[in-house]
N, CA, C and O atoms as a Tinker XYZ file with bonds, in Angstrom:
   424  protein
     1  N    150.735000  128.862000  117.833000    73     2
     2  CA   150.262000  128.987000  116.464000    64     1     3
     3  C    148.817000  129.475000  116.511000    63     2     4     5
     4  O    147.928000  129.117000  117.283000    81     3
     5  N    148.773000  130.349000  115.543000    73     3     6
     6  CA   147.508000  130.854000  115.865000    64     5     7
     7  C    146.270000  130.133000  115.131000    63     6     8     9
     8  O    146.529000  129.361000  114.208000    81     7
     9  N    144.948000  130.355000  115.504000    73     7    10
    10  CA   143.873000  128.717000  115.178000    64     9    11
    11  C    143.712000  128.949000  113.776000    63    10    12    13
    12  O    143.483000  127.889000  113.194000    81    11
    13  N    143.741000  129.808000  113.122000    73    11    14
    14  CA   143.209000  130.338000  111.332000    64    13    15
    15  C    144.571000  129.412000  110.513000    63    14    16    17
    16  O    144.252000  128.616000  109.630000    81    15
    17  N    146.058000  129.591000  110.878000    73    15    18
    18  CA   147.197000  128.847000  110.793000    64    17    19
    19  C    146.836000  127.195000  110.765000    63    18    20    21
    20  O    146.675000  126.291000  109.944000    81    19
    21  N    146.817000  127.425000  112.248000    73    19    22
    22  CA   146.682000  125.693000  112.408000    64    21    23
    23  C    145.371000  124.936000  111.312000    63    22    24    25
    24  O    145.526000  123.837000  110.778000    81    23
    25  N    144.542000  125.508000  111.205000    73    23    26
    26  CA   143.369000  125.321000  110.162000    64    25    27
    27  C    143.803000  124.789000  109.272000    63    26    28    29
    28  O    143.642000  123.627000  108.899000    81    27
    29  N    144.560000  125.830000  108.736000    73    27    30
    30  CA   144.763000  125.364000  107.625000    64    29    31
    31  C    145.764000  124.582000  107.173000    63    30    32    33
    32  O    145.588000  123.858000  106.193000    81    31
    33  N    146.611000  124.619000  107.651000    73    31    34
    34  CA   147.755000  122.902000  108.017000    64    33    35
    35  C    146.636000  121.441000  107.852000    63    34    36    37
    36  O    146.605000  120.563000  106.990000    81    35
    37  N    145.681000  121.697000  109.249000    73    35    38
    38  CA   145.289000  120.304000  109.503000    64    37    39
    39  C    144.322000  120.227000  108.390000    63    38    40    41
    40  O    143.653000  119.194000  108.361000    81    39
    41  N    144.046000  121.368000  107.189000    73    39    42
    42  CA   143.389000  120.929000  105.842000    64    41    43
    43  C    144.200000  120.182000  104.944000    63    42    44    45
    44  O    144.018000  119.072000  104.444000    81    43
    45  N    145.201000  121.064000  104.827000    73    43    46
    46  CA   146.584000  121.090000  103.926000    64    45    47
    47  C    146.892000  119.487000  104.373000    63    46    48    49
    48  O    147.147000  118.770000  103.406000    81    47
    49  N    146.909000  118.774000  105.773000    73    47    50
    50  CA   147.641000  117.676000  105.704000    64    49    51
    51  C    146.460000  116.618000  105.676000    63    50    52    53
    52  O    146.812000  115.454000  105.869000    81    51
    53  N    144.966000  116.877000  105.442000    73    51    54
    54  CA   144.048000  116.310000  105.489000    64    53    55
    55  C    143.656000  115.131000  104.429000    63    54    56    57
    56  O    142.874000  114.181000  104.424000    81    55
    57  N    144.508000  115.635000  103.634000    73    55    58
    58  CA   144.173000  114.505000  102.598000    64    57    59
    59  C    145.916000  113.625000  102.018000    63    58    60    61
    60  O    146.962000  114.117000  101.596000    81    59
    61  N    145.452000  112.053000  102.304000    73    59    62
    62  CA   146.746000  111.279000  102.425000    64    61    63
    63  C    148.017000  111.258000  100.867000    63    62    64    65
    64  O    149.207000  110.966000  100.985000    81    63
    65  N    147.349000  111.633000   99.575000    73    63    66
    66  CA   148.462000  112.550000   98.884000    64    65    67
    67  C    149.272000  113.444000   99.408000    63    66    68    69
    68  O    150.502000  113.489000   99.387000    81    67
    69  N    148.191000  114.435000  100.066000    73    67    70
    70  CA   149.689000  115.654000  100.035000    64    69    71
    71  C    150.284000  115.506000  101.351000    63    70    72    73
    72  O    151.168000  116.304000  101.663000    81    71
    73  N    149.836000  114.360000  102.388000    73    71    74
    74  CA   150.888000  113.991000  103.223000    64    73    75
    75  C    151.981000  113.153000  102.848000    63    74    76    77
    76  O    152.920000  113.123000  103.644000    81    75
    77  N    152.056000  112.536000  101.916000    73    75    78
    78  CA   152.662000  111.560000  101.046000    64    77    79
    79  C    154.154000  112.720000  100.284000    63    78    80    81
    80  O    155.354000  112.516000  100.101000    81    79
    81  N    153.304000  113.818000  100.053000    73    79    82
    82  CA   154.113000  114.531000   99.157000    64    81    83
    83  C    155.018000  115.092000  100.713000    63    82    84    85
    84  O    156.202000  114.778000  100.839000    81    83
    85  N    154.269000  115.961000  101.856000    73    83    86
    86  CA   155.285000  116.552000  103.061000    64    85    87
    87  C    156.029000  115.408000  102.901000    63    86    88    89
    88  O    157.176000  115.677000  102.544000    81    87
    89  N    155.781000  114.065000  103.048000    73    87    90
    90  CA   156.773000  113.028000  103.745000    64    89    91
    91  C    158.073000  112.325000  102.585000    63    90    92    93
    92  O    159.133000  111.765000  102.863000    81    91
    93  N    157.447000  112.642000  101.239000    73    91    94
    94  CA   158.653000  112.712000  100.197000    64    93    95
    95  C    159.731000  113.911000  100.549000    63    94    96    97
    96  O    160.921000  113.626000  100.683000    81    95
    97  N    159.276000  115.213000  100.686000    73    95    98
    98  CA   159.994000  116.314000  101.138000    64    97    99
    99  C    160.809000  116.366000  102.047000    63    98   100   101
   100  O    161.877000  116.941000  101.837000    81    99
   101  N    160.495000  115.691000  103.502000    73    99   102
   102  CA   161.006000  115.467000  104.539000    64   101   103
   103  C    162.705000  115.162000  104.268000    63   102   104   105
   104  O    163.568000  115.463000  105.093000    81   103
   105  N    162.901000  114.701000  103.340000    73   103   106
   106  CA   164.074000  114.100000  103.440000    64   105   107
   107  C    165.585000  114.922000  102.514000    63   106   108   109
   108  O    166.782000  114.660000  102.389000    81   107
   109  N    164.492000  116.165000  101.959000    73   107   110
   110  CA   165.091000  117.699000  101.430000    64   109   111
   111  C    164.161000  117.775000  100.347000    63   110   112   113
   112  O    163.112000  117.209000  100.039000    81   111
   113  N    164.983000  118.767000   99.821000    73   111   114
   114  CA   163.544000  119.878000   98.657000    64   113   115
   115  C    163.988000  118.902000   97.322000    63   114   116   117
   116  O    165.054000  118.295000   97.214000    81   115
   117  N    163.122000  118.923000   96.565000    73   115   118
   118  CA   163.305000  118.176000   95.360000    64   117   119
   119  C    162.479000  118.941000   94.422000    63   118   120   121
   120  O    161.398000  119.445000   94.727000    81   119
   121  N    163.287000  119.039000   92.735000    73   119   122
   122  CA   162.610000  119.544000   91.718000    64   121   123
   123  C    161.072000  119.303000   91.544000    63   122   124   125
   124  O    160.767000  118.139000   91.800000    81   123
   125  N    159.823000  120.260000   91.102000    73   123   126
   126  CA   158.831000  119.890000   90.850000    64   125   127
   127  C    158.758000  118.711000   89.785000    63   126   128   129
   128  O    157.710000  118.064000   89.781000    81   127
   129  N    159.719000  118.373000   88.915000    73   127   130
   130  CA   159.314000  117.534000   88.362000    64   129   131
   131  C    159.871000  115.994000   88.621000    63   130   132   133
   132  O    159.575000  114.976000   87.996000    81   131
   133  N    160.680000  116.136000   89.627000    73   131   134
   134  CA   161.531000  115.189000   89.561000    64   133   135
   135  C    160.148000  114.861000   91.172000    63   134   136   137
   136  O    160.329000  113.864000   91.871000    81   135
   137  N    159.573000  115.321000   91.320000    73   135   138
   138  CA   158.223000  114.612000   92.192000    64   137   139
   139  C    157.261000  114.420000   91.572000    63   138   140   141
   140  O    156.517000  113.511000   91.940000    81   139
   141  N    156.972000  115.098000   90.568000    73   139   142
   142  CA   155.898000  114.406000   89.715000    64   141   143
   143  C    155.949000  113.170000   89.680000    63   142   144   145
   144  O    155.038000  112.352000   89.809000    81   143
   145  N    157.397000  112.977000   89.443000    73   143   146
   146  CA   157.313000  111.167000   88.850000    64   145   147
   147  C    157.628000  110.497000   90.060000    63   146   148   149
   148  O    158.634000  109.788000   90.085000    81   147
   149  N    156.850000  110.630000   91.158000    73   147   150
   150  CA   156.991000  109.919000   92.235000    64   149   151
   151  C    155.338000  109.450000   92.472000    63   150   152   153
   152  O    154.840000  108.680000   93.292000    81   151
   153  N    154.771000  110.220000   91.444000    73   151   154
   154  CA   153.075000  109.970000   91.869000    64   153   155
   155  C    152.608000  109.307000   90.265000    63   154   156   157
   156  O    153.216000  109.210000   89.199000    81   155
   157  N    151.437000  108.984000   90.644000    73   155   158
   158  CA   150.972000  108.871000   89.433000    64   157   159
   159  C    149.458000  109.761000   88.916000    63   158   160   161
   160  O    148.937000  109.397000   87.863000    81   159
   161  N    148.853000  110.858000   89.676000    73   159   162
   162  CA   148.372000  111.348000   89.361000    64   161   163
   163  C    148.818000  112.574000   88.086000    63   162   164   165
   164  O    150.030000  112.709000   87.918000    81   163
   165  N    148.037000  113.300000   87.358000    73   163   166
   166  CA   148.014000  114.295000   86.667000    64   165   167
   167  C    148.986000  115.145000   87.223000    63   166   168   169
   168  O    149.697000  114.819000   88.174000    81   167
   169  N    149.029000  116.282000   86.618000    73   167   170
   170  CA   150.237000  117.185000   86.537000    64   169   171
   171  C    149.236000  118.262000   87.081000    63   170   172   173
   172  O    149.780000  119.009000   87.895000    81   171
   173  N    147.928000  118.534000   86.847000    73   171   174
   174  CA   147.117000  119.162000   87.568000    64   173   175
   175  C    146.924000  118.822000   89.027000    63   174   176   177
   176  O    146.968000  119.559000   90.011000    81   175
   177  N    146.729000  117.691000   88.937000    73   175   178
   178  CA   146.208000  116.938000   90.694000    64   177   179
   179  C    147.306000  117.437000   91.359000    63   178   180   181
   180  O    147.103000  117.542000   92.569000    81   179
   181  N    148.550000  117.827000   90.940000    73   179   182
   182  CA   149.704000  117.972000   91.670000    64   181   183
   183  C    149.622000  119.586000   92.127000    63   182   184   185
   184  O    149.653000  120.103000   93.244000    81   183
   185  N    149.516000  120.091000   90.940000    73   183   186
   186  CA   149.613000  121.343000   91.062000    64   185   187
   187  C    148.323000  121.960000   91.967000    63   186   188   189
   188  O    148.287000  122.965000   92.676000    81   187
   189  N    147.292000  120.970000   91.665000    73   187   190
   190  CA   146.327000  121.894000   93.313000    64   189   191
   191  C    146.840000  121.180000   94.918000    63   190   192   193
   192  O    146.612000  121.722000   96.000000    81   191
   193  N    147.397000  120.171000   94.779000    73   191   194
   194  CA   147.716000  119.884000   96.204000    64   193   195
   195  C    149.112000  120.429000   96.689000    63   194   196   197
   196  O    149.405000  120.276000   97.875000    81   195
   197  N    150.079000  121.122000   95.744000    73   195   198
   198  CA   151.367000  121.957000   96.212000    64   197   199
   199  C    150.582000  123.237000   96.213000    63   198   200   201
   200  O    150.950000  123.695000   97.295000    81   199
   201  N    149.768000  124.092000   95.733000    73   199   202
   202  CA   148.703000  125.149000   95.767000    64   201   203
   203  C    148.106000  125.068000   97.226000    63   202   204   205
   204  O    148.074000  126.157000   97.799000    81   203
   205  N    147.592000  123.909000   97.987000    73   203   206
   206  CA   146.787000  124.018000   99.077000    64   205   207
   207  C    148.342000  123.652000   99.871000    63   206   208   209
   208  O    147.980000  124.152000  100.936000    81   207
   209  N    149.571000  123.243000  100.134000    73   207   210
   210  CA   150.550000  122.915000  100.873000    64   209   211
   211  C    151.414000  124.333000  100.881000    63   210   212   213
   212  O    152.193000  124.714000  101.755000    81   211
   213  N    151.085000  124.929000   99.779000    73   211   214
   214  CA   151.979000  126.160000  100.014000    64   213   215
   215  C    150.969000  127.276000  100.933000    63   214   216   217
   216  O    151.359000  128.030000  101.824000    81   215
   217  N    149.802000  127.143000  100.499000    73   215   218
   218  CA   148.818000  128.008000  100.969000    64   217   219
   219  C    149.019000  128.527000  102.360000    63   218   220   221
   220  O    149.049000  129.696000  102.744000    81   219
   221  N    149.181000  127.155000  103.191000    73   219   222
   222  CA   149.252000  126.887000  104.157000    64   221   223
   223  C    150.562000  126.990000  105.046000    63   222   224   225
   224  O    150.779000  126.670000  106.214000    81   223
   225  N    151.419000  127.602000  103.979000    73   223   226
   226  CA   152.743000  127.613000  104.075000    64   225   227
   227  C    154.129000  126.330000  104.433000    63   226   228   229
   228  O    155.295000  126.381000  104.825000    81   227
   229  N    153.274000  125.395000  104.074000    73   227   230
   230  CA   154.026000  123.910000  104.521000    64   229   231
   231  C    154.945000  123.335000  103.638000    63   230   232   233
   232  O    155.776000  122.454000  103.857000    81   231
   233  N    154.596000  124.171000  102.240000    73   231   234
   234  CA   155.751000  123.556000  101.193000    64   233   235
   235  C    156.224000  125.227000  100.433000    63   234   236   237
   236  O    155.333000  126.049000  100.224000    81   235
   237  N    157.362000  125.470000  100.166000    73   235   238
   238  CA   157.977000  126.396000   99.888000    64   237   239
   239  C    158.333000  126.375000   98.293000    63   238   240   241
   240  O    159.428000  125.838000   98.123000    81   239
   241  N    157.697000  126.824000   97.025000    73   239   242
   242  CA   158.387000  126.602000   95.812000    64   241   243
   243  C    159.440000  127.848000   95.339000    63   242   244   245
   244  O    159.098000  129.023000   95.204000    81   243
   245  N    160.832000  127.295000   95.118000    73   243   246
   246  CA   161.671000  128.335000   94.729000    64   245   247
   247  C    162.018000  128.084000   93.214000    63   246   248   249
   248  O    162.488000  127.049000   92.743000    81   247
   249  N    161.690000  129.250000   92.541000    73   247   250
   250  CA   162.328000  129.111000   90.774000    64   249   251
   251  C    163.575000  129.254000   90.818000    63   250   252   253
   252  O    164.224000  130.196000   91.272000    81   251
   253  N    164.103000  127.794000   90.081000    73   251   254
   254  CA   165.604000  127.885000   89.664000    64   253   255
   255  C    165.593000  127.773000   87.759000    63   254   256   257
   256  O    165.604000  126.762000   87.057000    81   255
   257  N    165.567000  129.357000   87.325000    73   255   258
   258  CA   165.468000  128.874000   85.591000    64   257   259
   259  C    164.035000  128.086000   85.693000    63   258   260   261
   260  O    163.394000  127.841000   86.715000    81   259
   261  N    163.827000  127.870000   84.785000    73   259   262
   262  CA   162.450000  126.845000   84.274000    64   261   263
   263  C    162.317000  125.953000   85.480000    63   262   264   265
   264  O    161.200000  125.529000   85.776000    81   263
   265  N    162.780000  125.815000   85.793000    73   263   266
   266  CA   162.272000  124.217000   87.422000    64   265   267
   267  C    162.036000  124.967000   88.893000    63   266   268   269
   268  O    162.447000  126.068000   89.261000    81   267
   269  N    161.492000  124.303000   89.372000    73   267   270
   270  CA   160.902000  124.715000   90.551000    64   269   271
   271  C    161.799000  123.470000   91.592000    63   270   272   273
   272  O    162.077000  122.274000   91.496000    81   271
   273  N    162.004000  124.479000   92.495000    73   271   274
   274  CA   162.404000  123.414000   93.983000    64   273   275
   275  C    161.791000  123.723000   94.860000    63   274   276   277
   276  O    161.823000  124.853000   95.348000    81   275
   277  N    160.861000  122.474000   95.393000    73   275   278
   278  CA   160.026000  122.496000   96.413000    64   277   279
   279  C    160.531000  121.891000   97.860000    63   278   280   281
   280  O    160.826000  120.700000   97.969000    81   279
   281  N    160.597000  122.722000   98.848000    73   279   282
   282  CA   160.783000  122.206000   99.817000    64   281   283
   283  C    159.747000  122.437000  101.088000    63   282   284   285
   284  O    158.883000  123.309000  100.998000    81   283
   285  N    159.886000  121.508000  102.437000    73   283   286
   286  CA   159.339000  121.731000  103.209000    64   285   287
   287  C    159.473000  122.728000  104.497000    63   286   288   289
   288  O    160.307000  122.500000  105.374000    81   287
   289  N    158.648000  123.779000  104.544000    73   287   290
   290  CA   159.059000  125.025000  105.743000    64   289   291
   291  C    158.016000  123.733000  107.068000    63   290   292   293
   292  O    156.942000  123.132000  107.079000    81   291
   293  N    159.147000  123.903000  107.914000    73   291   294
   294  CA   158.678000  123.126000  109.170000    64   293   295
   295  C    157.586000  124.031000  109.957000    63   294   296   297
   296  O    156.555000  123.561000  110.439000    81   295
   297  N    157.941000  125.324000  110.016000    73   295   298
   298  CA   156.964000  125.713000  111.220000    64   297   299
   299  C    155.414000  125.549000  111.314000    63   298   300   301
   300  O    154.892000  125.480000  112.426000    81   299
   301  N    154.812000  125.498000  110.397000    73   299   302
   302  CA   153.466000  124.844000  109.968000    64   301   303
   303  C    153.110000  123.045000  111.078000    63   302   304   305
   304  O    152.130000  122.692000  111.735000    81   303
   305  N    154.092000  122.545000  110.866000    73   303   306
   306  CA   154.128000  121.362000  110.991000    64   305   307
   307  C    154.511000  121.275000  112.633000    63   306   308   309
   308  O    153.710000  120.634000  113.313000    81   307
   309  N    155.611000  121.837000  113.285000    73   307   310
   310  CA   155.633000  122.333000  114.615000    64   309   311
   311  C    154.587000  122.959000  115.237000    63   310   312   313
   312  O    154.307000  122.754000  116.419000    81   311
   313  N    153.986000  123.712000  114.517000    73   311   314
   314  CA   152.663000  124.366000  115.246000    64   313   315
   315  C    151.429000  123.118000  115.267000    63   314   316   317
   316  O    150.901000  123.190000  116.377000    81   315
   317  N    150.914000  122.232000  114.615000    73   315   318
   318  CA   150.998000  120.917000  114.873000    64   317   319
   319  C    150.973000  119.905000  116.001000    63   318   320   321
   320  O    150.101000  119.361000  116.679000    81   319
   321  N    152.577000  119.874000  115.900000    73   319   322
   322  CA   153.577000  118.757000  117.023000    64   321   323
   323  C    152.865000  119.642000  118.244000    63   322   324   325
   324  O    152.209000  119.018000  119.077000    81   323
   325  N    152.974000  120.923000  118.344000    73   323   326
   326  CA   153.308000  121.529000  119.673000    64   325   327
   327  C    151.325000  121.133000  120.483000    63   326   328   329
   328  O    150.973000  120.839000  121.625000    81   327
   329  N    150.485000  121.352000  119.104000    73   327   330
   330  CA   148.893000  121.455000  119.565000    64   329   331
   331  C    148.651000  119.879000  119.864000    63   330   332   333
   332  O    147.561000  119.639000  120.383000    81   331
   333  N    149.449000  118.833000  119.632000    73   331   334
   334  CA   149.248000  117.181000  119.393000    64   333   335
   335  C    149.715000  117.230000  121.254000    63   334   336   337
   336  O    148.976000  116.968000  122.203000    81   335
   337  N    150.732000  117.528000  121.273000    73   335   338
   338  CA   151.622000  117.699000  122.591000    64   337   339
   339  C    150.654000  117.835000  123.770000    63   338   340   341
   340  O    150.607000  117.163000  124.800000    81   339
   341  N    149.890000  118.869000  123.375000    73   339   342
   342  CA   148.960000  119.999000  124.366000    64   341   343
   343  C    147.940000  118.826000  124.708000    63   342   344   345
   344  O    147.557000  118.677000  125.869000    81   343
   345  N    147.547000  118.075000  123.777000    73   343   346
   346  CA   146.174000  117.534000  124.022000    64   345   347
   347  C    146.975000  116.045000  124.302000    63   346   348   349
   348  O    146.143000  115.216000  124.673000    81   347
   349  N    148.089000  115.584000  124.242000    73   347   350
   350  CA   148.604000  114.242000  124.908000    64   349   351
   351  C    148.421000  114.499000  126.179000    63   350   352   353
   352  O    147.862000  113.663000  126.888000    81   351
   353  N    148.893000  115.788000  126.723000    73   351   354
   354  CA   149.205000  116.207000  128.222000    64   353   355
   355  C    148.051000  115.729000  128.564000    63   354   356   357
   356  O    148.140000  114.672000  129.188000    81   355
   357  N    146.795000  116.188000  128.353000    73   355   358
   358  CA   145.785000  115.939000  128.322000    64   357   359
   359  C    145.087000  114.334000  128.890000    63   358   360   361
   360  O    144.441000  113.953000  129.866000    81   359
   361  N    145.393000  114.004000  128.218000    73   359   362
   362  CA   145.068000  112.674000  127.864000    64   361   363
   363  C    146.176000  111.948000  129.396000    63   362   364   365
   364  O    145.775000  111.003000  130.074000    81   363
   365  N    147.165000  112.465000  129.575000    73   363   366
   366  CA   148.095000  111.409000  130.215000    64   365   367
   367  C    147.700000  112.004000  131.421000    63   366   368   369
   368  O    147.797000  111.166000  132.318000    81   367
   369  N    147.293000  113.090000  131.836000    73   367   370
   370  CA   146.399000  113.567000  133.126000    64   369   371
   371  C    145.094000  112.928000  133.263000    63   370   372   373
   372  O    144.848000  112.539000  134.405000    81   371
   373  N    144.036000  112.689000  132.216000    73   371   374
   374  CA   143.194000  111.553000  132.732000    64   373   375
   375  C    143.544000  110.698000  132.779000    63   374   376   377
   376  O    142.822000  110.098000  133.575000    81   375
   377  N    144.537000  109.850000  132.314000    73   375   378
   378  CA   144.477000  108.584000  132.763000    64   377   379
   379  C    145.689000  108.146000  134.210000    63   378   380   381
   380  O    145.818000  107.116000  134.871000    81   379
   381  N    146.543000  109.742000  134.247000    73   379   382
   382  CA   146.775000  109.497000  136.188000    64   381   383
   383  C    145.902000  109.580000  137.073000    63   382   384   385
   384  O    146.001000  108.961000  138.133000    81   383
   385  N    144.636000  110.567000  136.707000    73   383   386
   386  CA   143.294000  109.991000  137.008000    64   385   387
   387  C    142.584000  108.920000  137.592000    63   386   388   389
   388  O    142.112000  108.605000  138.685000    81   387
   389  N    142.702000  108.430000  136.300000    73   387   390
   390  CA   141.637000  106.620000  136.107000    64   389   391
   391  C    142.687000  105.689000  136.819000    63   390   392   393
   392  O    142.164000  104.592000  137.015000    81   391
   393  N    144.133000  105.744000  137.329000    73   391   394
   394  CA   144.773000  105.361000  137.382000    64   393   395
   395  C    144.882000  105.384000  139.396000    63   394   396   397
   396  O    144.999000  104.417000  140.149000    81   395
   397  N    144.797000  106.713000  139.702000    73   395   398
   398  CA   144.129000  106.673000  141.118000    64   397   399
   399  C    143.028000  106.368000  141.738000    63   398   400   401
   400  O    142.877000  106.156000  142.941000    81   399
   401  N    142.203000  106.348000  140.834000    73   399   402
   402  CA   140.634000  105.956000  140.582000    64   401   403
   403  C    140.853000  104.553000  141.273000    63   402   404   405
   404  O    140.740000  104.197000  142.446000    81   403
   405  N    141.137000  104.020000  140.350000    73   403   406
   406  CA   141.431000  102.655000  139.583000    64   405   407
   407  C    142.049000  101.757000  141.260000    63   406   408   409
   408  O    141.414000  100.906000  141.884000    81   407
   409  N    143.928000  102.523000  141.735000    73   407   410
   410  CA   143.835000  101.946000  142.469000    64   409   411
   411  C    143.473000  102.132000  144.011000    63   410   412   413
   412  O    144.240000  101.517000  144.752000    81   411
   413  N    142.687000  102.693000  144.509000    73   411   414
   414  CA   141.772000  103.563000  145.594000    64   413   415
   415  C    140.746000  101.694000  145.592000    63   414   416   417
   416  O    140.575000  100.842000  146.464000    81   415
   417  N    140.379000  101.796000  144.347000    73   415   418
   418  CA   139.216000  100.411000  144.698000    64   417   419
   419  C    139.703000   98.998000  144.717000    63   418   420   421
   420  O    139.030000   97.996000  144.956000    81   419
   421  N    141.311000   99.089000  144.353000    73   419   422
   422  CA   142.029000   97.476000  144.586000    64   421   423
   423  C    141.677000   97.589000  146.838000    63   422   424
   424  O    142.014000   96.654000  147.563000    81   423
């Protein structure tokens, strides 16, 4: 994933509403309004945080007639998993590390 992408995901999922909203989605696409009434903010507050989720390409709105169905496009979210992955590796190589370190001085 390229870093301008990933940016803007880890904005898009930066604030715990519109992770609230990916994780309502998760479970399939649901009418814009039939998620409204899952929150209790404004009808505006909604409409800029599906604005910064689509931006980012993480939520998908399709017009059916007057209603909107919003669903979640994964690859946003894989590009993500895959950079979380990269830097566990990370992490589990220092501590086979600290771990030879560690028993070298028993």
């Amino acid at each position: 994933m390229n870093p301008v992408a990933l940016d803007r995901t880890f904005d898009a999922l930066a604030n715990q509403p519109r992770r609230e909203i990916v994780s309502r989605l998760s479970g399939g696409g649901l009418p814009t309004r039939e998620l409204a009434e899952q929150f209790s903010f404004t009808k505006q507050a909604l409409s800029r945080h599906l604005a910064l989720l689509e931006e980012a390409g993480v939520v998908e709105r399709t017009p059916l007639g007057r209603a909107h169905l919003l669903t979640l496009r994964p690859r946003p979210l894989v590009g993500v998993s895959d950079w979380v992955a990269e830097i566990r590796q990370g992490w589990r190589a220092s501590f086979d590390r600290l771990d030879t370190i560690l028993g070298e001085s028993e």
